[in-house]
C-alpha positions in Angstrom: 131.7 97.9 117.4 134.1 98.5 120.6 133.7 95.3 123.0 132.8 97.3 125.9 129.6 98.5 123.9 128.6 95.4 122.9 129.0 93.8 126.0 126.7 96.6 127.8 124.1 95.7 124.7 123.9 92.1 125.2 124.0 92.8 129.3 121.0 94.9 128.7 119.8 92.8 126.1 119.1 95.1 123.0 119.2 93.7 120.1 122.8 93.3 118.2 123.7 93.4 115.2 127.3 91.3 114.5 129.1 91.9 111.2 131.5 88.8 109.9 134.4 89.1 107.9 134.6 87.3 104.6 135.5 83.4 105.2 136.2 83.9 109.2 134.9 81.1 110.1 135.7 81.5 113.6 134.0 84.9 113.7 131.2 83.3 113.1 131.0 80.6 115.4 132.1 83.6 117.7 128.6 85.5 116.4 125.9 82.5 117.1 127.6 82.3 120.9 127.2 85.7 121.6 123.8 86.0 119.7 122.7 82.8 122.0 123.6 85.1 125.0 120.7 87.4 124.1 117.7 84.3 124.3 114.9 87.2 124.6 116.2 89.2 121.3 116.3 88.7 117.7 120.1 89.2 117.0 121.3 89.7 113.2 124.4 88.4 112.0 125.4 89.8 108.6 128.1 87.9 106.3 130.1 89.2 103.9 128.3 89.9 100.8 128.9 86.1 98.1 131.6 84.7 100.7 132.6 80.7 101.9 132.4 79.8 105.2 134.2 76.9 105.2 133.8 74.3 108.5 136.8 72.3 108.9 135.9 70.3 112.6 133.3 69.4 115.0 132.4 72.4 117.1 130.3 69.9 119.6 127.8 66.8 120.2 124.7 68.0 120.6 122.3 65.3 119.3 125.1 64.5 117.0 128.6 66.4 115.4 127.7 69.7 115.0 129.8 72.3 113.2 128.6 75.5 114.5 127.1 76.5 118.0 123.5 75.2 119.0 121.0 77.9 118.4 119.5 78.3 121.9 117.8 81.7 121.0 116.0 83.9 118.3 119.0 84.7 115.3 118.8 85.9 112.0 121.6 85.1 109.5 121.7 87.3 106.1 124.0 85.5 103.7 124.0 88.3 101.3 124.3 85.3 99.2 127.0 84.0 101.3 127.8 79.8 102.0 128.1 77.7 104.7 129.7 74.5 104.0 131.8 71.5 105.6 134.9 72.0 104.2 135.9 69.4 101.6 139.4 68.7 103.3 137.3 68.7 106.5 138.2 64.8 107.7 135.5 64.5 110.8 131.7 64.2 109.9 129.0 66.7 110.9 126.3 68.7 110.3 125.9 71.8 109.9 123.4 73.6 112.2 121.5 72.4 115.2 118.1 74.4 116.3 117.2 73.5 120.2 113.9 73.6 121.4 114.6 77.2 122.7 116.1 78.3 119.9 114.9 80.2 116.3 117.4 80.7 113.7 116.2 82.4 110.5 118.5 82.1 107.3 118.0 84.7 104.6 120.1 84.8 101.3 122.3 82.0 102.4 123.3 78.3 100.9 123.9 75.7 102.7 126.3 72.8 101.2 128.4 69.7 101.6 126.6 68.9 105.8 127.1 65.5 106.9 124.9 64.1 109.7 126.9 61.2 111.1 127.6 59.8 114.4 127.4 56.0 113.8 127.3 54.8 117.6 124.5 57.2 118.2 120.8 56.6 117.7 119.0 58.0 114.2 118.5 61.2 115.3 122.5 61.8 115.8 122.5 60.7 112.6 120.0 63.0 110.6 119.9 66.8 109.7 122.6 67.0 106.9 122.0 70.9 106.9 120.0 71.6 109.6 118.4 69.6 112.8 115.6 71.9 113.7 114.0 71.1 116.9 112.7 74.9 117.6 111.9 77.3 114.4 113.5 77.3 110.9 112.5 80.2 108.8 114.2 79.8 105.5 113.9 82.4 103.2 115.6 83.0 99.4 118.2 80.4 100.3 119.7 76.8 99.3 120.1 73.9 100.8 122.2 71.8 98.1 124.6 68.6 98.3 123.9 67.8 101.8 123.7 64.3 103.4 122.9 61.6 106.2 123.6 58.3 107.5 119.7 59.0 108.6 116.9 60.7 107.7 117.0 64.2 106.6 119.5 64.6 104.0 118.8 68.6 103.8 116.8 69.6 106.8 115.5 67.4 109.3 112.2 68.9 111.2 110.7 68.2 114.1 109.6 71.7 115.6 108.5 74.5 113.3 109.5 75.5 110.0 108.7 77.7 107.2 110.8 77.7 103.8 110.2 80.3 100.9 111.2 81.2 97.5 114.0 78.6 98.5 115.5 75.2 97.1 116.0 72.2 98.4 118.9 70.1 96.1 120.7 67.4 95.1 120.9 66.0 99.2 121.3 62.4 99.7 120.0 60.2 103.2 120.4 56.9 104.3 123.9 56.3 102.8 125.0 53.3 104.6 121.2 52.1 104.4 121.4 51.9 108.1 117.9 51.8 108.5 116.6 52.4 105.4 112.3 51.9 106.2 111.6 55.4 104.3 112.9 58.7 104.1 113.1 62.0 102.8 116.8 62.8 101.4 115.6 66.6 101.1 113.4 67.0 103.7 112.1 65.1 106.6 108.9 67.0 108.5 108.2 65.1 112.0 106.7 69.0 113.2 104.6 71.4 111.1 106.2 72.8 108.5 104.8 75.2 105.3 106.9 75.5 102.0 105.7 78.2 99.7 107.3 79.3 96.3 110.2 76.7 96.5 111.5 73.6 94.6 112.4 70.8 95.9 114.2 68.8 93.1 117.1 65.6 92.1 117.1 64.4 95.8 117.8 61.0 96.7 119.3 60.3 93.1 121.8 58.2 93.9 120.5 56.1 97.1 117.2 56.4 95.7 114.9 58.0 98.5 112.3 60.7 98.7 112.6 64.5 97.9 110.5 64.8 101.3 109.1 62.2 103.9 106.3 63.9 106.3 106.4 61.1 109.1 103.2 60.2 110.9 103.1 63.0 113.4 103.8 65.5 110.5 101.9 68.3 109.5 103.0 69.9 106.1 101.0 72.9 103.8 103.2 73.4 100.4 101.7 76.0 97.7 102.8 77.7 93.9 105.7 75.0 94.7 107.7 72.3 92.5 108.6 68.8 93.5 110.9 67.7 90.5 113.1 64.6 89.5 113.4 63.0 93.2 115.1 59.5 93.4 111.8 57.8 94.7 108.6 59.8 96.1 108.2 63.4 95.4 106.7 63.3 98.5 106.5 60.1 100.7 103.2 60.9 103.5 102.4 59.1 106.4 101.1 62.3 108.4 98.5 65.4 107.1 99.6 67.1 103.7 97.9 69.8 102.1 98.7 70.6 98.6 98.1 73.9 96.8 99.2 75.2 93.3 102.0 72.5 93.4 103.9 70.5 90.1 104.9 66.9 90.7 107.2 65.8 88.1 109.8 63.2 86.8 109.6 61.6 90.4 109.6 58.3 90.3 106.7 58.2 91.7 104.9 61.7 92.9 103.1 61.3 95.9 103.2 58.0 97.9 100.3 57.9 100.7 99.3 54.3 102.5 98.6 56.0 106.1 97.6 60.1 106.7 96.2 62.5 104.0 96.9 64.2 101.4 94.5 66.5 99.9 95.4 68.3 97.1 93.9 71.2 94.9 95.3 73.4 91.1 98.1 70.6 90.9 99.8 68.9 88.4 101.1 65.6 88.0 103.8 64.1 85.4 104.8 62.8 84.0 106.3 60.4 86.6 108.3 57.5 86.3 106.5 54.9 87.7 103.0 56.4 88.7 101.5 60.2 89.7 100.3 58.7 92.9 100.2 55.5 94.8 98.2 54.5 97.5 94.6 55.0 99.1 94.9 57.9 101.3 94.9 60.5 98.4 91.9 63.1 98.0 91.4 65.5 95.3 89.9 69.0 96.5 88.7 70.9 93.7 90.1 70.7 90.1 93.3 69.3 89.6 95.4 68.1 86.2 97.6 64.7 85.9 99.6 63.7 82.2 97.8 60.2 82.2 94.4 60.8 82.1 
């Protein structure tokens, strides 16, 4: 698209559309900023079609290193099964994305690998969000968030605004590294906001620092359905907020669900077998008919 045109569309604000060239990283750091410039439009940014996007510095310190420009307004990224990823010869630590409160990114068809939320000086939140820090909307859709990590909570996606994830998984992501802090987390996800996870699996987080394929923290409010939870270091899911489960498998956790403080209610699930137990503490409520390995 010429530059003058474009420039009269965002000016005007009608929504873009911003092709990026295979591996141009640049082009699409380039993309977010002039998608950001647009905050009452849903701008698409299209990648090249099973490409690597390879991050190889800090783009900026907004609530921690960040890789890529803060999303400050609505933007949709189709990955055409495309990767983001912190370059493996990259020598600074950072995370990947970084969602403000204004902001709404939606990823479609896209994996994101190899984040590192770490800014050691800097409170936990600097440190959390290996993937993704979402303080706005996250709508995650036919995508991956694999081999991600923090020196805090949140290996894969830290939330704390709004989120929805969809025939997606959530992989092999680590948190709590150092052991900083180490009181409870989840190493896949970490749900401070409200957040719904349908069709997805959630599976061999926390293996090697041994924490939980998701922690929904006190204020959290989390919905998952027709979902598996699989072979997580510690809890399949660790609850101290308001969990509803639907149509969900628990299985080879080390433990499945962990609940001292909240609820979780649960309905058509399956437990085990698990390690250690299906599920441990008091604030656990069956809803309807539900099936665990251990009678």
């Amino acid at each position: 698209m010429p530059l003058c045109l474009l420039l009269a569309l965002v000016s005007c604000n009608y929504p873009i559309v911003l092709h990026v060239n295979c591996g141009d990283y640049k082009g699409l750091i380039e993309a977010i900023e002039i998608a950001n410039g647009t905050p009452t439009t849903l701008d698409t940014i299209e990648l090249a079609k099973n490409c690597v996007y390879e991050l190889d510095q800090i783009h900026n310190n907004t609530l921690g290193n960040n890789g890529l420009p803060p999303i400050t307004s609505p933007v949709l990224i189709n990955g055409h099964g495309a990767v983001i990823m912190r370059s493996d010869k990259a020598v600074e630590e950072f995370r990947l994305f970084h969602v403000s409160s204004a902001g709404a990114l939606s990823l479609k068809d896209i994996s994101l690998s190899n984040g590192l939320a770490a800014d050691p000086d800097q409170i936990m939140a600097h440190n959390s969000g290996g993937a993704v820090f979402n303080m706005g909307k996250l709508n995650l859709s036919n995508s991956t968030i694999r081999h991600n990590s923090a020196h805090g909570e949140g290996g894969g996606i830290m939330n704390i605004g709004t989120m929805t994830i969809k025939s997606s998984s959530i992989l092999n992501n680590e948190c709590y590294i150092d052991d900083e802090w180490a009181t409870g987390g989840g190493a896949g996800i970490t749900n401070l906001g409200n957040a719904v996870i349908t069709m997805s699996t959630i599976s061999e987080n926390g293996i090697i620092h041994g924490w939980d394929g998701i922690f929904n923290g006190n204020q959290g409010m989390m919905q998952i359905e027709n979902s598996t939870i699989s072979g997580n270091g510690t809890n399949g899911i660790d609850n101290e907020g308001i969990t509803k489960l639907y149509f969900v498998t628990l299985a080879y956790n080390y433990i499945g669900i962990g609940s001292f403080s909240g609820k979780v209610s649960m309905q058509n699930t399956l437990f085990g077998p698990n390690q250690y137990a299906d599920c441990l503490g008091p604030k656990i409520y069956p809803v309807g008919a539900n099936m665990d390995t251990d009678g």
